[in-house]
TORLUM-808583 format. One record per residue: residue number from 1; residue in one letter; x, y, z of N, C-alpha, C, O, CB in turn. Coordinates in steps of 0.02 Angstrom, whole numbers, plus 50000, padded with zeros to 5 digits. Each point is the difference from the previous one (the first is absolute). Glycine has a CB too. Layout:
% residues N
R    n  res  n.east  n.north   n.up  ca.east  ca.north  ca.up  c.east  c.north   c.up  o.east  o.north   o.up  cb.east  cb.north  cb.up
R  NUM    A       X        Y      Z        X         Y      Z       X        Y      Z       X        Y      Z        X         Y      Z
...
***
This chain:
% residues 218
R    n  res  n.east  n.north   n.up  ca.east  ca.north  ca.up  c.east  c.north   c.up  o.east  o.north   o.up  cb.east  cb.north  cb.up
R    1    X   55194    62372  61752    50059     49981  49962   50004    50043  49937   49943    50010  49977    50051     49872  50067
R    2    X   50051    50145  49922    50023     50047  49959   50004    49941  49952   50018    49945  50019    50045     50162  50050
R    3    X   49916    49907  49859    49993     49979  49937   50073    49994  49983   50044    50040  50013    49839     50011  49960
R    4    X   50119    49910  50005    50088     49966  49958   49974    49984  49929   50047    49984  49964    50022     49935  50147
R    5    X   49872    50080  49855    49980     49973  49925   49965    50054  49986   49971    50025  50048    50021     49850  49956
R    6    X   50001    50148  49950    49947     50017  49953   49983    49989  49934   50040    50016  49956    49976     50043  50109
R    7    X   49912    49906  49916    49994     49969  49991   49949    50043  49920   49946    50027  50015    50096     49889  50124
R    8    X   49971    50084  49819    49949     50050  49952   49966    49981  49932   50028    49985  49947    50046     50094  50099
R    9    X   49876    49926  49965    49955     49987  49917   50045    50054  49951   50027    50054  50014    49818     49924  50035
R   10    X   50150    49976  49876    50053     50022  49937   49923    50075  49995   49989    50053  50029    50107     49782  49876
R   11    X   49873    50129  50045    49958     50056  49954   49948    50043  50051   49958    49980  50040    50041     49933  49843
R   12    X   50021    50151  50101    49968     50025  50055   50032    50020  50043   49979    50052  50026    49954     49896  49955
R   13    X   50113    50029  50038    50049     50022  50088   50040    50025  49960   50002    50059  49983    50000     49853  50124
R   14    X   50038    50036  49872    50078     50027  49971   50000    50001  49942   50047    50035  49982    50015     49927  50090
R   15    X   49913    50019  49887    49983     50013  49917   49924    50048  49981   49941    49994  50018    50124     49868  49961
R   16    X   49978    50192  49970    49919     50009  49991   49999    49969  49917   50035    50030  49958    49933     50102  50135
R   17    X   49994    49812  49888    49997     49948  49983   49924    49997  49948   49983    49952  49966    50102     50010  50151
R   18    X   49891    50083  49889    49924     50013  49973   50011    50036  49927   49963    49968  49964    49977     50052  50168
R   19    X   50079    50008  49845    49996     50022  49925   50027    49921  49965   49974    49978  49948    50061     50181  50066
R   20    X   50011    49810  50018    50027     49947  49944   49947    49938  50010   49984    49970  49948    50160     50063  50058
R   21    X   49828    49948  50050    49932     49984  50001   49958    50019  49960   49988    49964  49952    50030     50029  50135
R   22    X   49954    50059  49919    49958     50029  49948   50007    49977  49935   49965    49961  49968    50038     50126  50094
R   23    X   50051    49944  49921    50024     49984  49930   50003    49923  49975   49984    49984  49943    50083     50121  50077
R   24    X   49954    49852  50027    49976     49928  49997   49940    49972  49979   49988    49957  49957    50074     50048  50116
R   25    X   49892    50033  49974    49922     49998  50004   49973    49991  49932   49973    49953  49971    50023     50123  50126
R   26    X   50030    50016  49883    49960     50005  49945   50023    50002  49920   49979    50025  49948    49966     50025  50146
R   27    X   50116    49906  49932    50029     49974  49922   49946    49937  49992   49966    49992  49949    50188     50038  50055
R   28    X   49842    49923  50057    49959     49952  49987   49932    50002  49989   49965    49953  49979    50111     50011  50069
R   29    X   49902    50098  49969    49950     50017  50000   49967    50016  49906   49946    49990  49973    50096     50049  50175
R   30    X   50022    49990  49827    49986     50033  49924   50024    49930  49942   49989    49991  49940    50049     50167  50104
R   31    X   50004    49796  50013    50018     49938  49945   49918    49957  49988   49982    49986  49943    50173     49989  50111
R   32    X   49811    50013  49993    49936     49953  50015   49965    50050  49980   49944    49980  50016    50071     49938  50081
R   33    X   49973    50150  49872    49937     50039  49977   49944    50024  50064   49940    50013  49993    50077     49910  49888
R   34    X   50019    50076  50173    49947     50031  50083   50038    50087  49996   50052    50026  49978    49945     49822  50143
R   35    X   49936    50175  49917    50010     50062  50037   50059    50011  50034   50026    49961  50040    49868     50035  49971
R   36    X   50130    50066  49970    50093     50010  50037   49937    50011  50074   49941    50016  50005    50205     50079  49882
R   37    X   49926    49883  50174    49988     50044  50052   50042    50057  50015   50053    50016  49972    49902     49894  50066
R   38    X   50010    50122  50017    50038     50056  50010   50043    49997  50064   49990    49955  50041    49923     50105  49896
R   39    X   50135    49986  50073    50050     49984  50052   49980    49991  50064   50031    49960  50036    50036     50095  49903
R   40    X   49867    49987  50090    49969     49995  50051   49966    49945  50021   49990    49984  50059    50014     50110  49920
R   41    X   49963    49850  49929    49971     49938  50037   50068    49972  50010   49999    49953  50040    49876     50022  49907
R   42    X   50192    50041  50025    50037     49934  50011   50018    49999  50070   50001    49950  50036    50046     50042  49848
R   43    X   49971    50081  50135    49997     49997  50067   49984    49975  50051   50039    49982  50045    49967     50065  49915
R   44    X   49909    49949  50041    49962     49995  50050   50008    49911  49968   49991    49965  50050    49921     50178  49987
R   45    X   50097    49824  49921    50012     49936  49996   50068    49960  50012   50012    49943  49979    49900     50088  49954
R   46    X   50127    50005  50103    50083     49972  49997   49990    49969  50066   49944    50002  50024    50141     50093  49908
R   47    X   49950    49883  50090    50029     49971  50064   49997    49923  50032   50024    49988  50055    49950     50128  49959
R   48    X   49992    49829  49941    49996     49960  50013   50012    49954  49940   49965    49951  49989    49978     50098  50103
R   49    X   50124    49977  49859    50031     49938  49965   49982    50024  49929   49968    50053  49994    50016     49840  50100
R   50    X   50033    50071  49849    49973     50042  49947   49954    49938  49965   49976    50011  49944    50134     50091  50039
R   51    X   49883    49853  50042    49918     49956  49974   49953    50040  50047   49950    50008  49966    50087     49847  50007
R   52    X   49954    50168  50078    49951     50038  50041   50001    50077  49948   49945    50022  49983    50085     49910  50166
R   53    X   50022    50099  49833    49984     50065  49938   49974    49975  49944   49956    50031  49971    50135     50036  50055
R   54    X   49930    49876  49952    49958     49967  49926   49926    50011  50017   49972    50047  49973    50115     49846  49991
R   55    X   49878    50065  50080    49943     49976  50035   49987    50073  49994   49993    50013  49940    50021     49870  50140
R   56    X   49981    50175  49959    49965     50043  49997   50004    50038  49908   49949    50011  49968    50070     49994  50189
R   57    X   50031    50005  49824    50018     50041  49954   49965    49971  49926   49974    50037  49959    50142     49998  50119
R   58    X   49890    49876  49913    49967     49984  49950   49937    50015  50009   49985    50018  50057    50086     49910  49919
R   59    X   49857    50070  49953    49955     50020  50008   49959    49905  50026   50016    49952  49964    50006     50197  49940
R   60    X   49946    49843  50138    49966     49915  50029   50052    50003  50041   49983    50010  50058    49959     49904  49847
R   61    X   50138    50079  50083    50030     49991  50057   50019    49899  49996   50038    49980  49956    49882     50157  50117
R   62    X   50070    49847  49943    50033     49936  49989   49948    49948  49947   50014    49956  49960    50052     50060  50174
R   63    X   49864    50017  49893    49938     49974  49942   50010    50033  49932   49950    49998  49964    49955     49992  50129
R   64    X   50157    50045  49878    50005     50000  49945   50050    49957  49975   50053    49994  50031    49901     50102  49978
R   65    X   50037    49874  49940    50000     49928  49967   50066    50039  49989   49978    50048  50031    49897     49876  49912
R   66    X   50175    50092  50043    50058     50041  49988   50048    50018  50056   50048    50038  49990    49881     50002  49927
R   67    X   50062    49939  50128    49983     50023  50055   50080    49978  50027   50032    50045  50027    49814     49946  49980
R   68    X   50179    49955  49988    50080     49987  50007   50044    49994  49950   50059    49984  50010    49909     49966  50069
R   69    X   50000    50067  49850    50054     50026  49971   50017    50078  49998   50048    50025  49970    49930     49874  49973
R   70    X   49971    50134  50096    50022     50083  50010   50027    49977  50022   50050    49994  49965    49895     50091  50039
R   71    X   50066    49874  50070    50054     49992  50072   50075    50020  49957   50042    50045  49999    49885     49830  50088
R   72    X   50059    50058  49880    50063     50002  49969   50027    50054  49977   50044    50025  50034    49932     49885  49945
R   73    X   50006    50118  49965    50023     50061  49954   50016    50054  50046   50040    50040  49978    49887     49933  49920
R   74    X   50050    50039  50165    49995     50063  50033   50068    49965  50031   50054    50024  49983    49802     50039  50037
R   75    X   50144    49889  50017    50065     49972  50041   50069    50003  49944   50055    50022  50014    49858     49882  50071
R   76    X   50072    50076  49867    50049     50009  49931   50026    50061  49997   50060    50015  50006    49879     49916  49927
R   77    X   50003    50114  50057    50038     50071  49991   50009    50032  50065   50031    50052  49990    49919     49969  49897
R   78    X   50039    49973  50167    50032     50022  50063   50057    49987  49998   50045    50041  50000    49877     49950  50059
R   79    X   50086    49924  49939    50086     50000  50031   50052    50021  49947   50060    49998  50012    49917     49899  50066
R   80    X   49992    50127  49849    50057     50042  49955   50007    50068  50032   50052    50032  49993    49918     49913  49890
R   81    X   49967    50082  50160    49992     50077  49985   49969    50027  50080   49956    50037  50023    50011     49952  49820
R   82    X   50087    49966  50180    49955     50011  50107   50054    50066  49986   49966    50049  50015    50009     49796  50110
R   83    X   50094    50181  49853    50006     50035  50032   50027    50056  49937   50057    50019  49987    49950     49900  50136
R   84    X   49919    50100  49843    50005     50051  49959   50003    50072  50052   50051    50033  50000    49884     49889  49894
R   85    X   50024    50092  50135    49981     50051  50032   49985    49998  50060   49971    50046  50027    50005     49978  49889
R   86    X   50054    49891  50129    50003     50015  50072   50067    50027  50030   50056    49996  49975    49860     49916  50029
R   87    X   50065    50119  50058    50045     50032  50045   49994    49992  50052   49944    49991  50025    50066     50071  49923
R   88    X   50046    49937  50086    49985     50030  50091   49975    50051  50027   50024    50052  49979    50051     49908  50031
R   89    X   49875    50046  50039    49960     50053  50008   50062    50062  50042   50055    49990  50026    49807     49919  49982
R   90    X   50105    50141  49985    50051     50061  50029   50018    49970  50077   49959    49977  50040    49978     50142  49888
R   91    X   50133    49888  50079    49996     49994  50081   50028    49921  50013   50033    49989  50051    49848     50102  49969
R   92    X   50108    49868  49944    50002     49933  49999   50077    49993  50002   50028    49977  50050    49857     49996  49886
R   93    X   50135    50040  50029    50095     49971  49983   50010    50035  50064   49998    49958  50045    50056     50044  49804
R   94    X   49954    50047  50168    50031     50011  50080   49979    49982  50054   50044    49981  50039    49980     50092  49928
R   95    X   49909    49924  50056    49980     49945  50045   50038    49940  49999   50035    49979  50046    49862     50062  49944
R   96    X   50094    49930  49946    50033     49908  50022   50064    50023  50016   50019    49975  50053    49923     49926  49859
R   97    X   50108    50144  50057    50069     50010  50017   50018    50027  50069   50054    50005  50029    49956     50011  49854
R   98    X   49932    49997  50132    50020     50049  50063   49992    49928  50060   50043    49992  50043    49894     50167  49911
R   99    X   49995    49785  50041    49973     49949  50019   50080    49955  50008   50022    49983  50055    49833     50037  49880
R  100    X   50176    49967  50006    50037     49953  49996   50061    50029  50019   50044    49963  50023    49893     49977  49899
R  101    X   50070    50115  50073    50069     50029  50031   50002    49992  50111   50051    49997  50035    49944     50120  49818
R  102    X   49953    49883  50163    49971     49989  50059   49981    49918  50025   49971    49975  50048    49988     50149  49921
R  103    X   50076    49850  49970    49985     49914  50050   49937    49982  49989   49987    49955  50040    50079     50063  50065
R  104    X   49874    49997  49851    49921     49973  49990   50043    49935  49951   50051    50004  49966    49830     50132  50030
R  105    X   50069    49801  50019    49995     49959  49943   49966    50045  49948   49970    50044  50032    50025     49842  50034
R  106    X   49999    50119  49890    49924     50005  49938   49986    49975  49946   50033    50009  49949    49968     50070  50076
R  107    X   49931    49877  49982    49984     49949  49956   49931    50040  49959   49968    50046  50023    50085     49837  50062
R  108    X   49935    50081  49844    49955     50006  49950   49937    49954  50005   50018    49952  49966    50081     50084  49970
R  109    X   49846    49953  50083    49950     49962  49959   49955    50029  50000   49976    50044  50035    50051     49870  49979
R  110    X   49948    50042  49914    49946     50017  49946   49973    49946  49971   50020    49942  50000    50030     50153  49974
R  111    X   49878    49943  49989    49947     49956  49978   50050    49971  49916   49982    49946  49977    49875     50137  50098
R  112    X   50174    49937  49905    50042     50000  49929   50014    49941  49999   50001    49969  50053    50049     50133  49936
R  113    X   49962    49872  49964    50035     49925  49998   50060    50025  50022   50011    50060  50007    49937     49870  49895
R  114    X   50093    50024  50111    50056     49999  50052   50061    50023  49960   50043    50039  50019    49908     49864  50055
R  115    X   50041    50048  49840    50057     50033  49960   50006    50094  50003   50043    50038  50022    49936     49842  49890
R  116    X   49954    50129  50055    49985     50085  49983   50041    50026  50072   50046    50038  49983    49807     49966  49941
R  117    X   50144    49989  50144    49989     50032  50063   50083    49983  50007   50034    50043  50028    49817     49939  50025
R  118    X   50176    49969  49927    50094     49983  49981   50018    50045  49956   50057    50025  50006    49951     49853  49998
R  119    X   49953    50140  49949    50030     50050  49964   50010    50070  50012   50054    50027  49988    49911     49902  49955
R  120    X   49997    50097  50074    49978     50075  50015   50036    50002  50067   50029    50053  50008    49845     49964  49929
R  121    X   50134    49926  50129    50040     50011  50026   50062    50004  50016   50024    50018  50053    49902     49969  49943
R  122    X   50110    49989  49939    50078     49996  49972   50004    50045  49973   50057    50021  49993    49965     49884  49991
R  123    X   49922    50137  49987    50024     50080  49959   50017    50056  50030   50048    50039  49991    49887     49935  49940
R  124    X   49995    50026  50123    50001     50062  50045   50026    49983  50051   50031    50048  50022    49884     49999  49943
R  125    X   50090    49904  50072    50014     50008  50065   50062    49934  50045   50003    49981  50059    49855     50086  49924
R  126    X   50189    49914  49943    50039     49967  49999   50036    49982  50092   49996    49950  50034    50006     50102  49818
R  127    X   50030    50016  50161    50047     50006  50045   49943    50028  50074   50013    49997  50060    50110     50034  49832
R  128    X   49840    49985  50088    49949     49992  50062   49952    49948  50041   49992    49993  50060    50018     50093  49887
R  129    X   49961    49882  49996    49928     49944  50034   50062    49933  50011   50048    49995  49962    49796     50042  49943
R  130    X   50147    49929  50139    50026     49939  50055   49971    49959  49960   50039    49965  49968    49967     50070  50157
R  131    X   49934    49957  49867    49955     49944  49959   49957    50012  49963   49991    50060  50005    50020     49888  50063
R  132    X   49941    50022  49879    49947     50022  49958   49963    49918  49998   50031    49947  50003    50037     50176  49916
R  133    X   49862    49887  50076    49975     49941  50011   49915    50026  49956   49960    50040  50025    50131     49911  50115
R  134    X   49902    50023  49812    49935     50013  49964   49979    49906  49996   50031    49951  50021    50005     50196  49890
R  135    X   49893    49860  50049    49967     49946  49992   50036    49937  49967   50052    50011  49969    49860     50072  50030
R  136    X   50069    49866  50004    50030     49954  50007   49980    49935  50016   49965    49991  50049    50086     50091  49964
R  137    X   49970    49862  49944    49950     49915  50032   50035    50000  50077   50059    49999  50020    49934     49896  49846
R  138    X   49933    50104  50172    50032     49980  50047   49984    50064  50072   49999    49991  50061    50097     49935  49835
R  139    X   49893    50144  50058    50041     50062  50011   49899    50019  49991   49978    50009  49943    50211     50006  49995
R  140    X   49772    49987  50108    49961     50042  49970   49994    50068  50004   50041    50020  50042    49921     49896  49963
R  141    X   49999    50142  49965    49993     50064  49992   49970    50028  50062   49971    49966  50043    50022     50019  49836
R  142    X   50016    50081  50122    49944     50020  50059   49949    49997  49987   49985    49997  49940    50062     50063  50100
R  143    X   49902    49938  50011    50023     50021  50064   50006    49920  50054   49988    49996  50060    49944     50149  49916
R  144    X   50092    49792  49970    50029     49968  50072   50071    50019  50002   50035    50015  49952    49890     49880  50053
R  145    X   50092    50103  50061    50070     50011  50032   50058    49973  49962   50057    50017  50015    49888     49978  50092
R  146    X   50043    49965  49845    50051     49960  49963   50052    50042  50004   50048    49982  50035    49885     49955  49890
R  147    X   50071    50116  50045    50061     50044  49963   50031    50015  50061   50061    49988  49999    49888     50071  49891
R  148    X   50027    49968  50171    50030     50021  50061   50032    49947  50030   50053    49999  50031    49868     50083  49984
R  149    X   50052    49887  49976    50013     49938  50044   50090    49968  49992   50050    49988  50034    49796     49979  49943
R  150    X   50124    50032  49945    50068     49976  49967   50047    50051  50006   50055    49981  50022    49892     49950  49896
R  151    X   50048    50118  50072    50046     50080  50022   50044    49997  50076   50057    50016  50016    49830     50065  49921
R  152    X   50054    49890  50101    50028     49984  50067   50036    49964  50008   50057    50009  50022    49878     50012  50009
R  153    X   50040    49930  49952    50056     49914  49998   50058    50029  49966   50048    49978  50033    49859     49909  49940
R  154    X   50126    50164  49961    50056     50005  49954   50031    50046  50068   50048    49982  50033    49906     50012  49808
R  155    X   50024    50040  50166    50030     50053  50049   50012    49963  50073   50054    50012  50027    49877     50093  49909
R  156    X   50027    49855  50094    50024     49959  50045   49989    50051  50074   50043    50006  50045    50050     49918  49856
R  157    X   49839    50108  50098    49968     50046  50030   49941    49982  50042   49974    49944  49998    50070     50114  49917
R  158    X   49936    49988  50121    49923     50000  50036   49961    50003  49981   49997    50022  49943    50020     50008  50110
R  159    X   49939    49953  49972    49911     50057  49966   50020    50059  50035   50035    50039  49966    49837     49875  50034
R  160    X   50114    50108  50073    50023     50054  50029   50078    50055  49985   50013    50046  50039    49907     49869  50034
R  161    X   50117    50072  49878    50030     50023  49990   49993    50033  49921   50047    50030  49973    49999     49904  50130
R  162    X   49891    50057  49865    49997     50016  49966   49944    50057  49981   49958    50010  50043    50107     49891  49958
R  163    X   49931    50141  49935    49959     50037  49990   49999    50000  49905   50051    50003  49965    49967     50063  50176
R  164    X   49905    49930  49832    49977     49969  49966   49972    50081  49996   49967    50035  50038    50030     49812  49981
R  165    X   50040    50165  49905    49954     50093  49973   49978    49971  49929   50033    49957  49971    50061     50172  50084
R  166    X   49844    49899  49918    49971     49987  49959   49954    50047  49978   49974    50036  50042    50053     49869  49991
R  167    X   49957    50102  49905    49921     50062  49987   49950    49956  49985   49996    50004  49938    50054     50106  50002
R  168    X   49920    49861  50075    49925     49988  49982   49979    49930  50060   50039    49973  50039    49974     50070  49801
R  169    X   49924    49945  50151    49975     49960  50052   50016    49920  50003   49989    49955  50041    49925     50136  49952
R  170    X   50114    49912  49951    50035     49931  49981   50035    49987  50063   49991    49957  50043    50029     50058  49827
R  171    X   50034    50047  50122    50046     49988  50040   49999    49995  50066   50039    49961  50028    49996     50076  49896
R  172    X   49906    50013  50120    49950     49985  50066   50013    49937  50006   50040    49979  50041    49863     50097  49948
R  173    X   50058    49877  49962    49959     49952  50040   50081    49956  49992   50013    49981  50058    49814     50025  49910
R  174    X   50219    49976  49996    50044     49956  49988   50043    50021  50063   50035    49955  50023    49953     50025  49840
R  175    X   50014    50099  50174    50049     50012  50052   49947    49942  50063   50009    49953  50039    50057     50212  49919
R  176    X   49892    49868  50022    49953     49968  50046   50004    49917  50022   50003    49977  50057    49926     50119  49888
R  177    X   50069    49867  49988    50011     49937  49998   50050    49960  50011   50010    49939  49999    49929     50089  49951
R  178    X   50106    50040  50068    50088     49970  49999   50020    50010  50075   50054    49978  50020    49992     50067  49846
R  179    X   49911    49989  50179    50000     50029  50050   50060    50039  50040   50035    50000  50052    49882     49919  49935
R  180    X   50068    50120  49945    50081     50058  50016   49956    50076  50009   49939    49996  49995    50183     49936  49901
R  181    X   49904    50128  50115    49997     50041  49995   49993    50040  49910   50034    49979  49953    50017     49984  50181
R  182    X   49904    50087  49858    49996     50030  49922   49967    50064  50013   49949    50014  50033    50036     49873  49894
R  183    X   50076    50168  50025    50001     50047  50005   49967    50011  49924   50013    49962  49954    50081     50049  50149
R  184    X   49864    50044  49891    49969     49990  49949   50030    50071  49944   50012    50052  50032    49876     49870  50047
R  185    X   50125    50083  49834    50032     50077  49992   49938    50023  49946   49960    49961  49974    50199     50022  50042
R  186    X   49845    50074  49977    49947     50039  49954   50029    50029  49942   49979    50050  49969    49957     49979  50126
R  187    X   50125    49926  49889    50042     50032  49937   49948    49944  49941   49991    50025  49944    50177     50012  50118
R  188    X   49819    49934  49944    49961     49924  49966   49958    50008  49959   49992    50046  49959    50012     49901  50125
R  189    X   49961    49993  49929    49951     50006  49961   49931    49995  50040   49947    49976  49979    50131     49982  49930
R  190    X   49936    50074  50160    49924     49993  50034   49967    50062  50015   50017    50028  49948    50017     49874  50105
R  191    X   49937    50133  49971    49971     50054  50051   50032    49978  50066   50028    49946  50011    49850     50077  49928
R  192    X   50112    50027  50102    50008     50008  50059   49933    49977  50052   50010    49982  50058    50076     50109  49891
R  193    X   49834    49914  50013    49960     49983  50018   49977    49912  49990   49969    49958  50033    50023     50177  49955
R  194    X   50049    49868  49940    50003     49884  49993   50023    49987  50059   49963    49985  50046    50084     49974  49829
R  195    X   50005    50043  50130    50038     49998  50050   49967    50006  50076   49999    49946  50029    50080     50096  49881
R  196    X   49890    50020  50131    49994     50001  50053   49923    49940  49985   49986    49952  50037    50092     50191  50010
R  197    X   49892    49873  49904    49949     49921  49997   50027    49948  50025   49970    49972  50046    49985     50049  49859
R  198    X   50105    49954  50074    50009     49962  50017   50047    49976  50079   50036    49953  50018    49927     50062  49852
R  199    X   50013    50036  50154    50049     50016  50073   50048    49984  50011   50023    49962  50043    49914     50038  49999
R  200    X   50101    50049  49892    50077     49988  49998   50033    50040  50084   49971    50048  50026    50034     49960  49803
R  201    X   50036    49970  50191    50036     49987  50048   50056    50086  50008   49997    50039  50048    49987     49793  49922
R  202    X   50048    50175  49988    50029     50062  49975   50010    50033  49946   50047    49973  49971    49983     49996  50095
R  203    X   49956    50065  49913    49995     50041  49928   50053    50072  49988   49983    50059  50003    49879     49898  50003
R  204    X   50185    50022  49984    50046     50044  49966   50003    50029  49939   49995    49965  49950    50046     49983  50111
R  205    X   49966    50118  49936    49997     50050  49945   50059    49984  49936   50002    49985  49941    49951     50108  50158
R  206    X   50092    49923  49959    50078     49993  49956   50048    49984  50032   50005    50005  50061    49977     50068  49877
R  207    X   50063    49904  50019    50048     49946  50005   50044    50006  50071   50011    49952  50038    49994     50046  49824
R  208    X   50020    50074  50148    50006     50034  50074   49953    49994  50060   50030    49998  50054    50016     50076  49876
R  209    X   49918    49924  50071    49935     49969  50038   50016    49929  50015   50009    49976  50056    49903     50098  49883
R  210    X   50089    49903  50021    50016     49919  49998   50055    50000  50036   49995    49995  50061    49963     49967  49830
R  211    X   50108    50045  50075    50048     49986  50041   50011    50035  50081   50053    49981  50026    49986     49998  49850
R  212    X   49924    50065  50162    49998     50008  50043   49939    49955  50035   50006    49964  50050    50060     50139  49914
R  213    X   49904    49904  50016    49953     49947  50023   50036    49928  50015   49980    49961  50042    49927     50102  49888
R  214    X   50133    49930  50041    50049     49930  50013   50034    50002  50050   49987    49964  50049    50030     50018  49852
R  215    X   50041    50066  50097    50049     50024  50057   49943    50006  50059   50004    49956  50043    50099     50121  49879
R  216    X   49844    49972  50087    49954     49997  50055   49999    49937  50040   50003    50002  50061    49934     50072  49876
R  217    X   50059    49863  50025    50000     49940  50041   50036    49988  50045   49987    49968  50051    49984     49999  49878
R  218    X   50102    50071  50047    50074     49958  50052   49969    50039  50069   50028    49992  50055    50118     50001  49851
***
C-alpha cells in the first residue's frame, strides 16, 4: 500500500532548532553560575523533551537542589526566544510543497510542549502541516506512540498508510512503538552510524532522497 501521511519530527527533521536551544541552555546556564555548554553537548542531548536537556545539561542533573527552577528559567526563555535563529533545513519548504501539492496528509510531532510545537508550526509551515501534536496531559512524549497515535486518529488514517521520518533514535523506537514504517534523515542531529546502531530501517541523505524514497512506495 502506497503512503497517504507523512508523518515528521519538528527539531531536527524540519527545524534546525539547535542554536536557539543552545542559547536557552546556556542563558540558564550563566543565570544559576554553571559551566556554559557547548553546541555539540547540546546536541548530542536534544531529542527527548527539554526536562530530558535540563537533566543532562545542568551540573547533578535533577540532584541539584536548583534543579527545577533552571527547568523553569530555561522553559521561560525558550518560549520568548524558540525562534531567534531557527529555520527550515535546506530542501524542506519544497518537499512539503511538492508532498502536499500531490495529495500526502503531513503531520508534526514532537517531544516540545505542544504550545511551543503550535507555534513554530503556524510560522513555518502554516499552509502545509494537516496537524501538529506535541506533549501534553494526557499526550505523552516519545518514544511512546502517543503523538502518532493521536496524528492518526486527527487525520483519520492507517498505521500502514503511514510513514514516520525522524533524525535520531528517539524517533526509531517511537516509529517502532507506533508500528508504522520510519525513514530515518542525516540533516539532524544524529550520525549516520547512531542511527545504523540503532537499526534504523532507511537513512536518507537529502531531502530528494526522501521524497523519492516516498513516491518509490506507490
Amino acid at each position: 500500500m502506497k503512503y497517504t501521511a507523512i508523518i515528521f519530527d519538528l527539531d531536527g527533521t524540519l527545524l534546525d532548532t539547535l542554536d536557539d536551544l543552545a542559547d536557552s541552555v546556556n542563558h540558564t546556564m550563566e543565570v544559576f553560575g554553571w559551566p556554559l555548554r557547548t553546541r555539540e553537548e547540546v546536541r548530542a542531548f536534544v531529542g527527548n523533551g527539554l526536562r530530558r536537556l535540563m537533566q543532562l545539561s545542568v551540573p547533578d542533573g535533577e540532584n541539584n537542589p536548583r534543579f527545577e527552577e533552571a527547568v523553569r528559567e530555561q522553559g521561560r526563555f525558550y518560549h520568548l526566544n524558540c525562534n531567534n535563529r531557527t529555520s527550515p533545513y535546506p530542501g524542506i519548504m519544497k518537499l512539503l510543497e511538492r508532498l502536499r501539492d500531490e495529495g500526502y496528509k503531513l503531520a508534526i510531532v514532537s517531544n516540545k510542549a505542544d504550545g511551543a510545537v503550535q507555534q513554530l508550526s503556524s510560522i513555518y509551515f502554516r499552509d502545509l502541516i494537516n496537524t501538529s501534536v506535541g506533549e501534553s496531559a494526557g499526550v505523552r512524549r516519545k518514544p511512546y506512540p502517543d503523538t502518532v497515535l493521536k496524528v492518526m486518529e486527527n487525520l483519520n488514517i492507517e498505521k500502514q498508510q503511514c510513514l514516520y521520518v525522524g533524525d535520531s533514535e528517539v524517533d526509531i523506537e517511537t516509529a517502532r512503538n507506533a508500528e508504522i514504517d520510519c525513514a530515518s534523515v542525516l540533516w539532524g542531529f544524529r550520525s549516520r552510524k547512531q542511527l545504523e546502531d540503532c537499526q534504523a530501517e532507511m537513512i536518507c541523505s537529502t531531502t530528494e532522497e526522501l521524497y523519492e524514497y516516498i513516491k518509490n512506495k506507490e
